[in-house]
C-alpha positions as CSV (number, residue, x, y, z in Angstrom):
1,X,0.2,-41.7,-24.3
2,X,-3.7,-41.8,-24.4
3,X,-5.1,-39.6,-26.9
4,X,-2.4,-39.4,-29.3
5,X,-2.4,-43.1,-30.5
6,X,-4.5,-45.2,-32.5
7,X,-7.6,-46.5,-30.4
8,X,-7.5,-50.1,-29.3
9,X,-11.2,-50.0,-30.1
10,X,-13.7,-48.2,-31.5
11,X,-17.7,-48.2,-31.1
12,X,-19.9,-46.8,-34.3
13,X,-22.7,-45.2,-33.1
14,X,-25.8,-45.1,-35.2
15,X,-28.9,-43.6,-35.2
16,X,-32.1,-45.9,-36.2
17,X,-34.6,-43.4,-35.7
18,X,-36.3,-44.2,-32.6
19,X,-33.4,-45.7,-30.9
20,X,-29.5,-45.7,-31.2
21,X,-27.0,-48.6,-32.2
22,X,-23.9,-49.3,-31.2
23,X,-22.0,-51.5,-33.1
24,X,-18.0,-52.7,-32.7
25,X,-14.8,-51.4,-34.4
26,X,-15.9,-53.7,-37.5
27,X,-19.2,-51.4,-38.2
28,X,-21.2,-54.6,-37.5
29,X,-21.2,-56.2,-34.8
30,X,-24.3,-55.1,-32.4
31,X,-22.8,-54.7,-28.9
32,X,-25.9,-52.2,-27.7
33,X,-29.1,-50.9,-28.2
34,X,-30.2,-47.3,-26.7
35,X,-33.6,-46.2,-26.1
36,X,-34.9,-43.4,-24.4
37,X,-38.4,-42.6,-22.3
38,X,-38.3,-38.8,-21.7
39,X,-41.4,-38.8,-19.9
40,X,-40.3,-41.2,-17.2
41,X,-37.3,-42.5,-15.7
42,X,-34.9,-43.9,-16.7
43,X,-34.9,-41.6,-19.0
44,X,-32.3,-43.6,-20.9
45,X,-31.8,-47.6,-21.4
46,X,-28.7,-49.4,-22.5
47,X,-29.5,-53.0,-23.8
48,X,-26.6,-55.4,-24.1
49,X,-27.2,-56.2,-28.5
50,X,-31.0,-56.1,-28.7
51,X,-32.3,-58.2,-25.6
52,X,-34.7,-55.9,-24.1
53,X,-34.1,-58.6,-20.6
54,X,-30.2,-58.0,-20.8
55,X,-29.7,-54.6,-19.5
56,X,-26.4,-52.7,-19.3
57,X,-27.6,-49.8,-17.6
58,X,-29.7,-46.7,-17.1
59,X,-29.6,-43.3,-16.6
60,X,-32.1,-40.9,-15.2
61,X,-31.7,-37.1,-15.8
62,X,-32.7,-34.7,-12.9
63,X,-34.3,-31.2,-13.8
64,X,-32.9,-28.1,-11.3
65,X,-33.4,-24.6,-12.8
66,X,-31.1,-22.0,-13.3
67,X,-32.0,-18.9,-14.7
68,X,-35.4,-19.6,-15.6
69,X,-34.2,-22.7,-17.6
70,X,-34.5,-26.6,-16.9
71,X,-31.3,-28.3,-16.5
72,X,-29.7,-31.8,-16.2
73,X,-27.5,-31.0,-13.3
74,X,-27.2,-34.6,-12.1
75,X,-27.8,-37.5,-13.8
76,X,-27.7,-40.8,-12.4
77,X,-26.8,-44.1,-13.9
78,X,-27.5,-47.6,-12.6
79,X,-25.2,-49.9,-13.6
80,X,-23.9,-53.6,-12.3
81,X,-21.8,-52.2,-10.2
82,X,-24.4,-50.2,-8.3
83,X,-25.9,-46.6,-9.0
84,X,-23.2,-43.6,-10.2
85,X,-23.6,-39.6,-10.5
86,X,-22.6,-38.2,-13.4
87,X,-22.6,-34.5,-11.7
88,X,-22.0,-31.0,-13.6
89,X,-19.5,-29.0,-12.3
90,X,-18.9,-25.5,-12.6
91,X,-20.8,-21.9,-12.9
92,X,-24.1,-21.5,-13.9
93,X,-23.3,-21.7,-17.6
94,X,-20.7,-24.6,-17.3
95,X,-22.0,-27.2,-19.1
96,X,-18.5,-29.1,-20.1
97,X,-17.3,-31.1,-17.1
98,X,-19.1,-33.8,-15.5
99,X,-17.1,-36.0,-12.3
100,X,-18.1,-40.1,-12.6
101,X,-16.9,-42.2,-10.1
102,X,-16.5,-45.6,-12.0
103,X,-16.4,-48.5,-9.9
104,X,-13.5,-49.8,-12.5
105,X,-11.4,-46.5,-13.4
106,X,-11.9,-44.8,-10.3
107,X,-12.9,-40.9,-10.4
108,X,-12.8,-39.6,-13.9
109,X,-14.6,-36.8,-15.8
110,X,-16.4,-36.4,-19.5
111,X,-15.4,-32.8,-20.6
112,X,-16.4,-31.1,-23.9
113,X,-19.9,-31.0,-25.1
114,X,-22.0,-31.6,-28.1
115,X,-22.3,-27.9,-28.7
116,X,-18.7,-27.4,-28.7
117,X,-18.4,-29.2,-31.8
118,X,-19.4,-32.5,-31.3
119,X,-16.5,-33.9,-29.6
120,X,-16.7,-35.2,-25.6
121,X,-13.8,-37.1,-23.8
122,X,-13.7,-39.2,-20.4
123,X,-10.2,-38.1,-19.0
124,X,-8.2,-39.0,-15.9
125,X,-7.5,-37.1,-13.0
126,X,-4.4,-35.9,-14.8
127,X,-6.0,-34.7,-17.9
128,X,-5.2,-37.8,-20.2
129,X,-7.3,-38.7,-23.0
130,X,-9.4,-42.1,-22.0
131,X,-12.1,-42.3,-24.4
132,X,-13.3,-39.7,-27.0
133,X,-16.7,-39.4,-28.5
134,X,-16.6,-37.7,-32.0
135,X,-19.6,-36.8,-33.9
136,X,-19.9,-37.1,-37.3
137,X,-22.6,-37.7,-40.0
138,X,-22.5,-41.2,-42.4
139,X,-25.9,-42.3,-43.0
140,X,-27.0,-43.6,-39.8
141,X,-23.9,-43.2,-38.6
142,X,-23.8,-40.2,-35.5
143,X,-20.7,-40.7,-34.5
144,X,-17.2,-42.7,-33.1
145,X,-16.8,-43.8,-29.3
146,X,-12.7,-44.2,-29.6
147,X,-11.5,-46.3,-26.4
148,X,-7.7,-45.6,-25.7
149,X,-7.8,-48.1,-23.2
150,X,-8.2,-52.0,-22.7
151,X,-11.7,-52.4,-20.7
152,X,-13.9,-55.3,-19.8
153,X,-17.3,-56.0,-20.0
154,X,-17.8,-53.9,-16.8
155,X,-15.8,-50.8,-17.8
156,X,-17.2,-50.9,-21.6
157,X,-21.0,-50.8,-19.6
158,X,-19.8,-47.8,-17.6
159,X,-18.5,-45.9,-20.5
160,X,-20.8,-46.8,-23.1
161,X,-23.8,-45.5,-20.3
162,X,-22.4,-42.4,-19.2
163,X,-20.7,-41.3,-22.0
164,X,-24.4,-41.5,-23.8
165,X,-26.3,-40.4,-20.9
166,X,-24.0,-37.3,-21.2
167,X,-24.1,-37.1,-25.3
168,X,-28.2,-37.8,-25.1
169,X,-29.1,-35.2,-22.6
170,X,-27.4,-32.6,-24.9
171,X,-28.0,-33.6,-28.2
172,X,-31.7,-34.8,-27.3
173,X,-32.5,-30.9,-25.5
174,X,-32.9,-33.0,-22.2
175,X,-31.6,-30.2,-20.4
176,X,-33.8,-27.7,-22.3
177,X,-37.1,-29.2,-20.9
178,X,-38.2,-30.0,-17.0
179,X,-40.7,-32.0,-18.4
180,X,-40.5,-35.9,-17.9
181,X,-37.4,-35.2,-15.8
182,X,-37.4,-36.6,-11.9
183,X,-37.1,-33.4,-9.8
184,X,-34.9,-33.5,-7.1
């Protein structure tokens, strides 16, 4: 069902150099604008079009070490709903499953990575496909945010924050460096 069939929507994600865009399934439409601090939290802020006073949310990346190298092991998001964990699950090198408790889909996980080919997907508890981010290279165009699902304002917030939270902190080396990350 989810997964296999064309998206209801799809968000174009573009990079603009200090900051990301992301505009609606007609490539033109701003519905966000991304901009990241790493030297302070948030680390990461989601603005609703460009209105720097209209925020959709934030997420803050936490440094733990393992091995001898800084990780994101938890990052947390504050949203309108309240604040979310965006945990990492797994061994020591598991870097592909993070749980999100979503105040409108309930608990659901991003899987994949950037490093395993530019592709991450929010899934279900039963392993269907809810959203899938797919990297690719345009011009400024980084990549597709394909929704398989009809959201509102709310949901589109949560997944828009999380799933870029999740895409930033590996594509950005976030978990590579402690520094500017909150210890916790």
């Amino acid at each position: 069902m989810f997964g296999h069939t064309k998206p209801l929507r799809t968000l174009n994600v573009h990079d603009q150099g200090s900051k990301w865009t992301l505009l609606d399934t007609d490539d033109t439409t701003l519905l966000y604008t991304i901009q990241w601090n790493p030297n302070s939290a948030p680390h990461m802020i989601a603005f609703h079009g460009d209105d720097q006073n209209n925020i959709a949310g934030t997420a803050t990346y936490h440094a733990t070490k393992k091995l001898g190298f800084a990780t994101a092991s938890k990052i947390t998001l504050q949203l309108s709903a309240g604040t979310v964990s965006l945990n990492k699950e797994g061994g020591a090198f598991s870097t592909n499953k993070r749980t999100f408790r979503s105040a409108v889909l309930g608990e659901v996980y991003w899987k994949g990575g950037y490093s395993l080919g530019g592709f991450i997907k929010l899934v279900n508890g039963n392993g269907m496909s809810l959203v899938e981010y797919k990297a690719m290279r345009l011009g400024s165009k980084i990549g597709v945010m394909e929704i398989h699902m009809e959201l509102g304002q709310e949901g589109l917030d949560e997944i828009v924050v999380g799933g870029l939270a999740m895409l930033s902190e590996e594509t950005t080396s976030m978990s590579a460096s402690a520094a500017g990350m909150s210890t916790s």
